[in-house]
Structure formats: structure tokens, C-alpha cells
N, CA, C, O and CB atoms as a CASP TS submission, in Angstrom:
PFRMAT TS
TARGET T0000
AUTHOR 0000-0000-0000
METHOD Language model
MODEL 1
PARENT N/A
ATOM      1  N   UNK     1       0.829  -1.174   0.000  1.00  0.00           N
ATOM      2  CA  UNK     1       0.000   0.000   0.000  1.00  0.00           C
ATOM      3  C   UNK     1       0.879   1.246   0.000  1.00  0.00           C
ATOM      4  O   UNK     1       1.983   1.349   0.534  1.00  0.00           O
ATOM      5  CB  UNK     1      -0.946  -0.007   1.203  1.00  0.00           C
ATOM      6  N   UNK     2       0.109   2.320  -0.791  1.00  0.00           N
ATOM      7  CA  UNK     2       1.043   3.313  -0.712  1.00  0.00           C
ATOM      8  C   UNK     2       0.743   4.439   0.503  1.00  0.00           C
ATOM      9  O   UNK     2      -0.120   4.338   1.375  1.00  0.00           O
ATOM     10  CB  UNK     2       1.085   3.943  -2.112  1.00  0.00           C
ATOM     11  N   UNK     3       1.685   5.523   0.316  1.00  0.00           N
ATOM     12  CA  UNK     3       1.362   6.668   1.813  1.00  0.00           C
ATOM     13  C   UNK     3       0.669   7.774   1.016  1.00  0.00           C
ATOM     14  O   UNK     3       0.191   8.779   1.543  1.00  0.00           O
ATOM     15  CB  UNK     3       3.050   7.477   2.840  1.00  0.00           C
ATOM     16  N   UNK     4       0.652   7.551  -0.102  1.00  0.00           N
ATOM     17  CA  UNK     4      -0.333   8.685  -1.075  1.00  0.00           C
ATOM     18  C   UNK     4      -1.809   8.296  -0.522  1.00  0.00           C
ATOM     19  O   UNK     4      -2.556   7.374  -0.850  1.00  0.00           O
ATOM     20  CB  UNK     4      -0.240   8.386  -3.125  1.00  0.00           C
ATOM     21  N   UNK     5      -1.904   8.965   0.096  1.00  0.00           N
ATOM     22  CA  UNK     5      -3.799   9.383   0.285  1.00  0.00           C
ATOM     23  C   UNK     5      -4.947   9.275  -0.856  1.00  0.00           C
ATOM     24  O   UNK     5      -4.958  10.338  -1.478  1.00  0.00           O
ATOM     25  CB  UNK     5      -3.989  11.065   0.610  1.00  0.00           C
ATOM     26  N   UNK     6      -5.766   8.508  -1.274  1.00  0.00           N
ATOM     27  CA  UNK     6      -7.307   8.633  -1.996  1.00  0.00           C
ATOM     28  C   UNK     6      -7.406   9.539  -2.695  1.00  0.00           C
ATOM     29  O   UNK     6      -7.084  10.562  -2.091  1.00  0.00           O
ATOM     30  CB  UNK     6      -8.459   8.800  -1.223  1.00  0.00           C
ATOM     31  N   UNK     7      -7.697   9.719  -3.701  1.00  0.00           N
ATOM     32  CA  UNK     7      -7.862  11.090  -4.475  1.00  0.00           C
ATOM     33  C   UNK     7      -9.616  11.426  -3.236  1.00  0.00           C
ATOM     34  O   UNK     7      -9.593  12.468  -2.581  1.00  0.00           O
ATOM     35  CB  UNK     7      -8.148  10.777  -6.954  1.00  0.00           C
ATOM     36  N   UNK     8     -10.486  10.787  -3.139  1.00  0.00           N
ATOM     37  CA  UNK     8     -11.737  10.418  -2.873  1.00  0.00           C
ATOM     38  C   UNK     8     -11.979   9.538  -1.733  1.00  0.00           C
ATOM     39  O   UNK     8     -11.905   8.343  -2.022  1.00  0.00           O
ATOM     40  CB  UNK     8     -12.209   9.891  -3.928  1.00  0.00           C
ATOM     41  N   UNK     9     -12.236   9.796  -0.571  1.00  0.00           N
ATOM     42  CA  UNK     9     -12.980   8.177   0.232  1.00  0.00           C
ATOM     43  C   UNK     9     -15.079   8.693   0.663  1.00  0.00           C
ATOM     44  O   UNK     9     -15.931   9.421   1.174  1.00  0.00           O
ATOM     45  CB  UNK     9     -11.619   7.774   2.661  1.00  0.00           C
ATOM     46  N   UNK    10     -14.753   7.745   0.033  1.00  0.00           N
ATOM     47  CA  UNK    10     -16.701   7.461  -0.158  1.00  0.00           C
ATOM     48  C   UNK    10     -17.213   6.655   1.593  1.00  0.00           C
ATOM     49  O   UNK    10     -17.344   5.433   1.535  1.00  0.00           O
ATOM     50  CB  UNK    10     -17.150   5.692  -2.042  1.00  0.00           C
ATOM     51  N   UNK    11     -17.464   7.295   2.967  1.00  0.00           N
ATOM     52  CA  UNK    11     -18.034   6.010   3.760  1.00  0.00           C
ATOM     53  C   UNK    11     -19.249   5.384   3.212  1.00  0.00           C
ATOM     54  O   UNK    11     -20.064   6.111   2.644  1.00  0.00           O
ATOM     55  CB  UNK    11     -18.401   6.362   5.210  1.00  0.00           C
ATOM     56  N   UNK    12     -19.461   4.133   3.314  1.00  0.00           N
ATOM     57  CA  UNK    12     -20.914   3.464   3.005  1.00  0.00           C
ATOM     58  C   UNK    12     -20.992   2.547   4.295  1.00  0.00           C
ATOM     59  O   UNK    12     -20.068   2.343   5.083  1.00  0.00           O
ATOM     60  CB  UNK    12     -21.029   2.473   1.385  1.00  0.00           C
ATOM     61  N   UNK    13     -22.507   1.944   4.366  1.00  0.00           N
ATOM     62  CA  UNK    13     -22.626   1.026   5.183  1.00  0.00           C
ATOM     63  C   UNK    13     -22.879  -0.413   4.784  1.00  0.00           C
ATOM     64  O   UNK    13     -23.198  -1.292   5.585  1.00  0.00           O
ATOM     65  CB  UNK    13     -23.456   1.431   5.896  1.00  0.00           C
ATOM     66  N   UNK    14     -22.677  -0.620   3.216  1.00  0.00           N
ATOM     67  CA  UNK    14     -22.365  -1.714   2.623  1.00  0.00           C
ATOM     68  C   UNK    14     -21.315  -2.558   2.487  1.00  0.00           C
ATOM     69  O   UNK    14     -20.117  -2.305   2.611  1.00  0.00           O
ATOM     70  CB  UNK    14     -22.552  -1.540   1.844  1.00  0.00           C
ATOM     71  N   UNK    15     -21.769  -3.425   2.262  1.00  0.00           N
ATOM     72  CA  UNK    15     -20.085  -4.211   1.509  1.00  0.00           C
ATOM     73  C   UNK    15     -20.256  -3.914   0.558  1.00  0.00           C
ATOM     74  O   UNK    15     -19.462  -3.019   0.269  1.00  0.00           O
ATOM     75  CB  UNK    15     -19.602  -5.827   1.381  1.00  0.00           C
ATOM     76  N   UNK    16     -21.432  -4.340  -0.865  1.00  0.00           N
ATOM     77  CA  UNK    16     -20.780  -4.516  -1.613  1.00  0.00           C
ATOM     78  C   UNK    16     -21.202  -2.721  -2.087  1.00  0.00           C
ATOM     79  O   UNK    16     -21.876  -1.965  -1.387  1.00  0.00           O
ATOM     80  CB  UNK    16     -21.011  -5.951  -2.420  1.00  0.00           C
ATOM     81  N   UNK    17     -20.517  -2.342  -3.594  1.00  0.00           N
ATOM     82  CA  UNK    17     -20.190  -1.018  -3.554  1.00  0.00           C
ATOM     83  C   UNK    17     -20.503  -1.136  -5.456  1.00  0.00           C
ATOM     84  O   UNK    17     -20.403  -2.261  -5.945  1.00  0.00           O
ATOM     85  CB  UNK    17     -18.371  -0.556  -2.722  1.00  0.00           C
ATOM     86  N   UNK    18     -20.790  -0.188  -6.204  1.00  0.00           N
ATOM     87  CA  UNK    18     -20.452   0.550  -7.281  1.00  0.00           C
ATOM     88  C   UNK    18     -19.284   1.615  -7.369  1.00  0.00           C
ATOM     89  O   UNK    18     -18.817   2.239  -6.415  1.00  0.00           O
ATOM     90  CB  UNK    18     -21.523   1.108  -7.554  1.00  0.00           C
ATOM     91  N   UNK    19     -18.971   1.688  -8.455  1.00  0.00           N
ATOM     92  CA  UNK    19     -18.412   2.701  -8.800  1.00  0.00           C
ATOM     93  C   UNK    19     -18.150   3.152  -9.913  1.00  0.00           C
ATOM     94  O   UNK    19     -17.209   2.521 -10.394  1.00  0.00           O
ATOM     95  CB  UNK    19     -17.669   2.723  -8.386  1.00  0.00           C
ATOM     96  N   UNK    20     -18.682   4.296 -10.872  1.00  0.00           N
ATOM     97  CA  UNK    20     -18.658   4.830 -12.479  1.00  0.00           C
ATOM     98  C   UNK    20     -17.980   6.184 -12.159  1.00  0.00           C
ATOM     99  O   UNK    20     -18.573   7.071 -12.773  1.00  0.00           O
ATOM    100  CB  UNK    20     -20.379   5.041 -13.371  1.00  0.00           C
ATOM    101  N   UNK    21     -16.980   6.653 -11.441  1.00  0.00           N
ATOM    102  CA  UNK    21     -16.242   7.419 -11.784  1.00  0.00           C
ATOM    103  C   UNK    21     -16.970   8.767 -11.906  1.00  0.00           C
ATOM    104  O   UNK    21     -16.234   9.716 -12.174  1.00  0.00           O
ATOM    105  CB  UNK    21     -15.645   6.928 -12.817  1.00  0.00           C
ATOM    106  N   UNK    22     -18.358   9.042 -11.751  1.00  0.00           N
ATOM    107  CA  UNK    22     -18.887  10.247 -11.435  1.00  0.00           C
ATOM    108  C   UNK    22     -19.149  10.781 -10.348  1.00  0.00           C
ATOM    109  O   UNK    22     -18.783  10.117  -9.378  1.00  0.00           O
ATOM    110  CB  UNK    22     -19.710  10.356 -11.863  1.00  0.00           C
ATOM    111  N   UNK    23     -19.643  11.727 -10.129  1.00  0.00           N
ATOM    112  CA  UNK    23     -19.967  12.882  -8.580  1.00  0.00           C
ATOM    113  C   UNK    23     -19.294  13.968  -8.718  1.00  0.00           C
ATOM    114  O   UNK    23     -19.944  14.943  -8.341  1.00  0.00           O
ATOM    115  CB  UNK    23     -19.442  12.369  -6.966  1.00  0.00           C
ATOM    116  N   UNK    24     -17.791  14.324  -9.276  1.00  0.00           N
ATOM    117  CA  UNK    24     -17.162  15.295  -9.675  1.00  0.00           C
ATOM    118  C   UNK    24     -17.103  16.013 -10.661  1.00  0.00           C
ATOM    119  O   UNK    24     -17.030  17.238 -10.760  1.00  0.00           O
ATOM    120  CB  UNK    24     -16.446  15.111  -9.600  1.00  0.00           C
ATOM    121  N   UNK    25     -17.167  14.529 -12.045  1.00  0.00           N
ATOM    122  CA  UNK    25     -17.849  14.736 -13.360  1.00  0.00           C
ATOM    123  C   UNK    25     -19.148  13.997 -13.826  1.00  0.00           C
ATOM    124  O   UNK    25     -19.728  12.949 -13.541  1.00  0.00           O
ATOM    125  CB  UNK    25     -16.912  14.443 -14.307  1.00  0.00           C
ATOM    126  N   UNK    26     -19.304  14.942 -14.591  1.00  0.00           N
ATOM    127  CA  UNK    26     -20.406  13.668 -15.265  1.00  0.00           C
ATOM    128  C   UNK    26     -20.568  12.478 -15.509  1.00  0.00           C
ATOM    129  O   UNK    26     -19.582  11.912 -15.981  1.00  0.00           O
ATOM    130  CB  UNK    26     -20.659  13.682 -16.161  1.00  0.00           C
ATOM    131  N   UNK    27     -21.766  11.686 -15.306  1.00  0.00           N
ATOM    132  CA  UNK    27     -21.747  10.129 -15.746  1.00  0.00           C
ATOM    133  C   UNK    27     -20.859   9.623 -17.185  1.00  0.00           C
ATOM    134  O   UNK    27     -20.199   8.596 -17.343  1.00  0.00           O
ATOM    135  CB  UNK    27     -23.392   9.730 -16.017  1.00  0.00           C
ATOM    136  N   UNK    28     -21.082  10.591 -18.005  1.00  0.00           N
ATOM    137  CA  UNK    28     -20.470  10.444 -19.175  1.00  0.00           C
ATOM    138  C   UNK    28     -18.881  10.365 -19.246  1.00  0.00           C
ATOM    139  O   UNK    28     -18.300   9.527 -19.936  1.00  0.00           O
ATOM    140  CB  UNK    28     -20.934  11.462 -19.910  1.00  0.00           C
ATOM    141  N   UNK    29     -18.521  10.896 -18.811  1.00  0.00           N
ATOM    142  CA  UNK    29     -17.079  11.370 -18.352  1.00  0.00           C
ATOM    143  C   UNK    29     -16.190  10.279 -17.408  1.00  0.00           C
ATOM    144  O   UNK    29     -15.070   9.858 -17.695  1.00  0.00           O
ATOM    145  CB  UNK    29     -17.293  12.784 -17.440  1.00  0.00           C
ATOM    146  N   UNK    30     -16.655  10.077 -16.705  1.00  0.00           N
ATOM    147  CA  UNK    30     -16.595   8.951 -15.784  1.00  0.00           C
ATOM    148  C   UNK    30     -15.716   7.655 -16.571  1.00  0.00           C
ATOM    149  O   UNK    30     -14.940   7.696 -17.526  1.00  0.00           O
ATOM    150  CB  UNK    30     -18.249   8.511 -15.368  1.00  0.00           C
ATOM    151  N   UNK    31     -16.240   6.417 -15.660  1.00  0.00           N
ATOM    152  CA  UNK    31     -15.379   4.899 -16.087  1.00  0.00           C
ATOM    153  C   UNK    31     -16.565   4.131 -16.062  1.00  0.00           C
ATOM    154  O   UNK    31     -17.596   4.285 -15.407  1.00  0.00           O
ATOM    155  CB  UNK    31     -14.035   4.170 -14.908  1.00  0.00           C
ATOM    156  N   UNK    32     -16.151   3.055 -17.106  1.00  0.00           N
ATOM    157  CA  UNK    32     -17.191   1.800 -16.441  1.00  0.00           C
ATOM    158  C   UNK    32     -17.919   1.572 -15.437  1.00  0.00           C
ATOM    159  O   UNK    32     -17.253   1.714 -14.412  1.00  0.00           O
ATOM    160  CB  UNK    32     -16.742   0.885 -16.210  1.00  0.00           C
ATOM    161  N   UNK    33     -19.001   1.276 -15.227  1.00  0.00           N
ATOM    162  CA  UNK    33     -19.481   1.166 -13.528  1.00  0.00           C
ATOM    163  C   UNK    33     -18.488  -0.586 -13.885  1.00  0.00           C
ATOM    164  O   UNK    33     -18.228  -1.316 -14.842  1.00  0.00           O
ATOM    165  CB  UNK    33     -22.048   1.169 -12.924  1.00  0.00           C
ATOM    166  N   UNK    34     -18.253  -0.517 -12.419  1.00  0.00           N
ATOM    167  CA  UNK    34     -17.518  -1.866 -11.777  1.00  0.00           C
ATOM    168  C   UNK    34     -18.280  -2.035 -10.215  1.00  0.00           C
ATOM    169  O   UNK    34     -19.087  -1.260  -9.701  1.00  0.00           O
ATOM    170  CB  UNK    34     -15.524  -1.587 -11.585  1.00  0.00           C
ATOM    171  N   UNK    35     -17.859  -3.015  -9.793  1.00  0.00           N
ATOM    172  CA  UNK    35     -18.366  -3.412  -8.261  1.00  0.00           C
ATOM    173  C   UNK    35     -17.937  -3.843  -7.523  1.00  0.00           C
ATOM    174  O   UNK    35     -17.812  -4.996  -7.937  1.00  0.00           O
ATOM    175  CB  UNK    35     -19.100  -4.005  -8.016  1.00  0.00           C
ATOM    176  N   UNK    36     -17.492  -3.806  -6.458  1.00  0.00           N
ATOM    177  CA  UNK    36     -16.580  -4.360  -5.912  1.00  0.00           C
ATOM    178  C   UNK    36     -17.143  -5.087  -4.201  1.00  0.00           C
ATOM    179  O   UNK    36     -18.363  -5.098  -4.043  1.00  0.00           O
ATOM    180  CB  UNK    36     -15.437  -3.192  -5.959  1.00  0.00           C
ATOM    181  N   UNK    37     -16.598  -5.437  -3.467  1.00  0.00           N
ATOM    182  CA  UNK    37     -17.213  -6.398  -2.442  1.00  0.00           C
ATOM    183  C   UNK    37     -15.946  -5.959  -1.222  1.00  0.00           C
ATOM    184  O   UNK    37     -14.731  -6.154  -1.263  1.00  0.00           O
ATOM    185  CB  UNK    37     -17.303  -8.377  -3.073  1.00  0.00           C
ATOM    186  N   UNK    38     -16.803  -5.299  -0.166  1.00  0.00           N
ATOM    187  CA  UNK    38     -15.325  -4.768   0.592  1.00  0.00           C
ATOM    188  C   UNK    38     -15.119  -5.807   1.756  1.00  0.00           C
ATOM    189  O   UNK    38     -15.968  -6.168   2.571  1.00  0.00           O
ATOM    190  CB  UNK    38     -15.415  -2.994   1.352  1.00  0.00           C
ATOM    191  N   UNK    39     -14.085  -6.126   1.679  1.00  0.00           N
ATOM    192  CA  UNK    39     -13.547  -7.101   2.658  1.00  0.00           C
ATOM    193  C   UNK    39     -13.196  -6.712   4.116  1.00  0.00           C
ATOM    194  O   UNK    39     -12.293  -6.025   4.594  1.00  0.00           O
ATOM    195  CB  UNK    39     -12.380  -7.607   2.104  1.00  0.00           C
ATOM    196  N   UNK    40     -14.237  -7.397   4.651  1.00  0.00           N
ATOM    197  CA  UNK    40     -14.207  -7.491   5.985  1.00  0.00           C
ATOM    198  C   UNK    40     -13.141  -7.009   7.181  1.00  0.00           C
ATOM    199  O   UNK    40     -13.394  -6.411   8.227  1.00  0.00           O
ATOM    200  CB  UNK    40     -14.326  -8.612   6.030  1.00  0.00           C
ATOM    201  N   UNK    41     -11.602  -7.576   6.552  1.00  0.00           N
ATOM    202  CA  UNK    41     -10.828  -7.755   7.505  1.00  0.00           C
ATOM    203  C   UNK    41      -9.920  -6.454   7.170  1.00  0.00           C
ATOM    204  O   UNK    41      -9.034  -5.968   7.873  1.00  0.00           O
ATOM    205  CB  UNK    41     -10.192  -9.216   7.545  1.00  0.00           C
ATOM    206  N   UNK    42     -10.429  -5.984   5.785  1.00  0.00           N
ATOM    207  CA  UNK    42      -9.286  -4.772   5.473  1.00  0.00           C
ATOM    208  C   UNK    42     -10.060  -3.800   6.011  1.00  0.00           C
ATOM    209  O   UNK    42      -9.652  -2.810   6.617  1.00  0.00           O
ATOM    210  CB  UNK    42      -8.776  -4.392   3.811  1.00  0.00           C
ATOM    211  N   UNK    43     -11.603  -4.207   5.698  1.00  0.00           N
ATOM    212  CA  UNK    43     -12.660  -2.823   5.565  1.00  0.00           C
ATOM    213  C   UNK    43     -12.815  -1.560   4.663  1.00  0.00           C
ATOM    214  O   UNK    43     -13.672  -0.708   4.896  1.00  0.00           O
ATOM    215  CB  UNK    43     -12.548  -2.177   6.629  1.00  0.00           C
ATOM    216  N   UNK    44     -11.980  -1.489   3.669  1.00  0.00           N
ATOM    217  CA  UNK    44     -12.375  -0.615   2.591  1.00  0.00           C
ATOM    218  C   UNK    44     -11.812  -1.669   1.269  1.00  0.00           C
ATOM    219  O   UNK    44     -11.407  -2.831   1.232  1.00  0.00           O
ATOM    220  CB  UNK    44     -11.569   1.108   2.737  1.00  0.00           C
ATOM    221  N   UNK    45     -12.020  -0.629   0.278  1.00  0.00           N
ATOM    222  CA  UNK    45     -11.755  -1.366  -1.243  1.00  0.00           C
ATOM    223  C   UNK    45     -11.692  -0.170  -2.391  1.00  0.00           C
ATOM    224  O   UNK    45     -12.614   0.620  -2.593  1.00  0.00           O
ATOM    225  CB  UNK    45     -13.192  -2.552  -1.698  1.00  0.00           C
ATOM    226  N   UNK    46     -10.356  -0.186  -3.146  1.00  0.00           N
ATOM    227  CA  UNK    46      -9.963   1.252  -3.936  1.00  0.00           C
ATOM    228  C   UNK    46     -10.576   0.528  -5.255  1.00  0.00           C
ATOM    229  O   UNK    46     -10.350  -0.610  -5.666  1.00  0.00           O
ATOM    230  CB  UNK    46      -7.971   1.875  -4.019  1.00  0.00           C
ATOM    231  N   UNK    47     -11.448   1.566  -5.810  1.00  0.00           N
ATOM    232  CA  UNK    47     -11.685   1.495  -7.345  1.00  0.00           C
ATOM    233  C   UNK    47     -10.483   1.020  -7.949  1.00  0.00           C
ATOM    234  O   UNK    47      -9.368   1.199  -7.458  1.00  0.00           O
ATOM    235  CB  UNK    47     -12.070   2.870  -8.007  1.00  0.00           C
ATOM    236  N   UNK    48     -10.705   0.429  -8.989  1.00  0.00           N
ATOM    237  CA  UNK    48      -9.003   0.362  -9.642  1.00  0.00           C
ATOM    238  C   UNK    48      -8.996   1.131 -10.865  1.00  0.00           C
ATOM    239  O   UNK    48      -7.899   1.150 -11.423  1.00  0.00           O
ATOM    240  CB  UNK    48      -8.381  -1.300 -10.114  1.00  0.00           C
ATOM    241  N   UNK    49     -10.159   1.928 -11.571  1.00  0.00           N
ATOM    242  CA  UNK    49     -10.055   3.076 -12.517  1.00  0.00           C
ATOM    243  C   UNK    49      -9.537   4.212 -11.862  1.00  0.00           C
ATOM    244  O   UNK    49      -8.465   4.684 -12.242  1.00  0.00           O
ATOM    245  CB  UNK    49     -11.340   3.440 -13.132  1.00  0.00           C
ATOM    246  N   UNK    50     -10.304   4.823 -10.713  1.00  0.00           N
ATOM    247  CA  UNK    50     -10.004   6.647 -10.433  1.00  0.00           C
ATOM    248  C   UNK    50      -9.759   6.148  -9.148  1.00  0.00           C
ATOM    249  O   UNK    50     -10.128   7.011  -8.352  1.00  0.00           O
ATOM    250  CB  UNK    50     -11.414   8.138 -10.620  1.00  0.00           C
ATOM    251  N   UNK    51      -9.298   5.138  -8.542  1.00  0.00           N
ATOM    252  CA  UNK    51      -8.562   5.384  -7.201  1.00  0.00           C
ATOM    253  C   UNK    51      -9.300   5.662  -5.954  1.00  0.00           C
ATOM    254  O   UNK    51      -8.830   5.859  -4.833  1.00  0.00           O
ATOM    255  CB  UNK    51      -7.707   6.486  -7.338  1.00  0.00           C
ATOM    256  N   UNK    52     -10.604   5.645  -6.353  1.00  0.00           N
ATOM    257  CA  UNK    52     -11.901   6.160  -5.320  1.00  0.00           C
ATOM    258  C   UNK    52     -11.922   4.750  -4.152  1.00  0.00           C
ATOM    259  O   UNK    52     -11.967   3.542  -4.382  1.00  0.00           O
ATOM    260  CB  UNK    52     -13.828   6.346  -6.437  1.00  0.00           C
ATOM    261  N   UNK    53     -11.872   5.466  -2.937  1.00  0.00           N
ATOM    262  CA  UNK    53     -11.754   4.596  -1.633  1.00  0.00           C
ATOM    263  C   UNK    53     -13.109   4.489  -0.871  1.00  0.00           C
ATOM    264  O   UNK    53     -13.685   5.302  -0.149  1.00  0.00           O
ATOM    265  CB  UNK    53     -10.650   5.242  -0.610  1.00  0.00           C
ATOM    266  N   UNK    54     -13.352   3.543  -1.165  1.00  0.00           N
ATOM    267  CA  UNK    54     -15.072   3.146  -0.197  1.00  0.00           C
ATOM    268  C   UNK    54     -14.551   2.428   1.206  1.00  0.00           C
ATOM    269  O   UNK    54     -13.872   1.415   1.368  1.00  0.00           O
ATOM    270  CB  UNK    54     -16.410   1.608  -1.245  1.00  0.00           C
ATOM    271  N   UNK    55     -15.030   3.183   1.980  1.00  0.00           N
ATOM    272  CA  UNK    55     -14.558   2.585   3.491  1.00  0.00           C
ATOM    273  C   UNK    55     -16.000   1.777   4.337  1.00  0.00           C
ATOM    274  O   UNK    55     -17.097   2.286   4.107  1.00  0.00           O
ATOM    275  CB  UNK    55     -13.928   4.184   4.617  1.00  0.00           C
ATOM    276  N   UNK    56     -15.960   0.887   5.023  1.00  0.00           N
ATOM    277  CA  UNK    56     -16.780  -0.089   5.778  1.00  0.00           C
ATOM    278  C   UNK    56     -17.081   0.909   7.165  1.00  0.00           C
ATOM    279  O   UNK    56     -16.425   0.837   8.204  1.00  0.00           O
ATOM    280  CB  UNK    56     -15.855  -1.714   6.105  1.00  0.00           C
ATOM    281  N   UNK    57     -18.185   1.816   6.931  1.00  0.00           N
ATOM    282  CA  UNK    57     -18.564   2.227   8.588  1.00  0.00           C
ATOM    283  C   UNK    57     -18.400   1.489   9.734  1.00  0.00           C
ATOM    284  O   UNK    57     -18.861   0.364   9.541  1.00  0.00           O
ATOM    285  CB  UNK    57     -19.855   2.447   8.786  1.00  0.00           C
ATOM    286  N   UNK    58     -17.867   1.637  11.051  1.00  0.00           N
ATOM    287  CA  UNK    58     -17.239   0.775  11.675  1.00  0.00           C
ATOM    288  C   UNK    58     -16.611  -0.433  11.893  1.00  0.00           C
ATOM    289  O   UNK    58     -16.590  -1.196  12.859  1.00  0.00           O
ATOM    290  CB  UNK    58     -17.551   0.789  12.038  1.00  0.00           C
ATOM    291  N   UNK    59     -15.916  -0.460  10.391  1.00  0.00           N
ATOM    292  CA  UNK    59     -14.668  -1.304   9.626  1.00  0.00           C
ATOM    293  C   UNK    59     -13.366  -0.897  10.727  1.00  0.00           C
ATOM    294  O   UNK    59     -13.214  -0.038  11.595  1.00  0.00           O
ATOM    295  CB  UNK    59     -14.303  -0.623   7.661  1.00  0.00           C
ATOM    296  N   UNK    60     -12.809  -1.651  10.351  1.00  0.00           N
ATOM    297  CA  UNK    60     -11.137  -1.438  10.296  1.00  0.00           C
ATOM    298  C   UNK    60     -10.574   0.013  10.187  1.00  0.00           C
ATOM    299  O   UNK    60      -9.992   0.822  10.910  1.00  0.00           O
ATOM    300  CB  UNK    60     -10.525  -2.190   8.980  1.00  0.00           C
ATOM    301  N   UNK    61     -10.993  -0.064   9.058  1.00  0.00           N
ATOM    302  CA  UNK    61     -10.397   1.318   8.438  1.00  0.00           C
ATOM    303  C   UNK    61     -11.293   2.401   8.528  1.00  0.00           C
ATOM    304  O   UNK    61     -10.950   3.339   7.810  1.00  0.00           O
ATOM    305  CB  UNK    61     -10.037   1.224   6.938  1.00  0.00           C
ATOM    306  N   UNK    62     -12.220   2.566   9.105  1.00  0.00           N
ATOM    307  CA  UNK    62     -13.099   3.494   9.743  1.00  0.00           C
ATOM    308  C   UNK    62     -12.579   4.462  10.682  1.00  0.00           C
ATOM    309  O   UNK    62     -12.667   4.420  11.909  1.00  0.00           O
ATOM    310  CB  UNK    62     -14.028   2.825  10.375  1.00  0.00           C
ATOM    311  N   UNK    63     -11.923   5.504   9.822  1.00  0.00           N
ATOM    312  CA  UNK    63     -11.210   6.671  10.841  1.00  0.00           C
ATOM    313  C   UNK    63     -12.526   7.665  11.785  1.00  0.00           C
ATOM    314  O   UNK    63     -13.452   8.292  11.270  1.00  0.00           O
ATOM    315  CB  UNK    63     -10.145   7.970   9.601  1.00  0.00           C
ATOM    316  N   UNK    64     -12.279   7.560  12.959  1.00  0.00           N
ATOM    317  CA  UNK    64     -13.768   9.228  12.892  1.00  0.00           C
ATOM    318  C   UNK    64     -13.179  10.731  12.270  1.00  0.00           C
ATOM    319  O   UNK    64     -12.032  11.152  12.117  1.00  0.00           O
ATOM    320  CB  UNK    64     -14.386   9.925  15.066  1.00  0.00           C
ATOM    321  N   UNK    65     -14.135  11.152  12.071  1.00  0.00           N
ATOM    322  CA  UNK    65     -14.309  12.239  11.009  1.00  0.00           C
ATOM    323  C   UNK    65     -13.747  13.897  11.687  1.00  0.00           C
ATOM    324  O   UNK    65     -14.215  14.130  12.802  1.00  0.00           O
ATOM    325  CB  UNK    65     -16.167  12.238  10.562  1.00  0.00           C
ATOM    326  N   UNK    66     -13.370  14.345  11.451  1.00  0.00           N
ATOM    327  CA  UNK    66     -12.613  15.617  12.051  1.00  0.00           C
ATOM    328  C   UNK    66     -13.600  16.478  11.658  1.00  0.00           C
ATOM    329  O   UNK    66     -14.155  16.604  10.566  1.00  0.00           O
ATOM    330  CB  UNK    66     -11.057  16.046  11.493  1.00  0.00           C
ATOM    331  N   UNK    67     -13.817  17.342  13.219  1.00  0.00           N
ATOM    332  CA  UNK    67     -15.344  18.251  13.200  1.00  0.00           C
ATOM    333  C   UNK    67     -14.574  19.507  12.870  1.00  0.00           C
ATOM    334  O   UNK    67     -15.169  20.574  12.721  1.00  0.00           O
ATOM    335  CB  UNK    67     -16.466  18.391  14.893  1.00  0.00           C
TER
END
């Protein structure tokens, strides 16, 4: 893993997840939708088009949020 930070981290309360590369740009603009299934023991899962980080709400990797 690298120490470069997410361009993006998405929290959800799912495992499994989408992702088409929009919210910043347009759907059009975007990537493939893909899907991915976040694993339990890591607790998040990086897109592998735009690098977008979906994290597991009280996962692992579930930082709290700076007010």
C-alpha cells in the first residue's frame, strides 16, 4: 500500500459497492461502472479506474471524522 492518500474516500454502510467514476464529473465522463465487495478484515476497497476509496462504517479502516 502506498502513503499517497485517496484522491476520494466514499463512507458506506455496505459491503458490496459501485463505482462509475462520477460525482465530480459527469456520468459520461466517468469509467465503467464496476463493483466491488469490501472485505471485511481490510474494511475498505480502492476502485481500480479513479482510485476512489469506499470505506466499511465501523470497519477497520473506519477513521472518525474531524469536526
Amino acid at each position: 500500500m502506498s502513503d499517497i492518500p485517496p484522491p476520494e474516500v466514499i463512507r458506506t454502510k455496505h459491503h458490496r459497492v459501485a463505482c462509475d467514476g462520477s460525482g465530480q464529473v459527469p456520468p459520461a465522463l466517468g469509467h465503467p461502472r464496476v463493483y466491488y465487495v469490501i472485505d471485511e478484515a481490510l474494511g475498505f476497497v480502492d476502485c481500480g479506474y479513479c482510485d476512489r476509496r469506499f470505506v466499511l462504517e465501523g470497519g477497520p479502516a473506519d477513521e472518525p471524522q474531524a469536526s
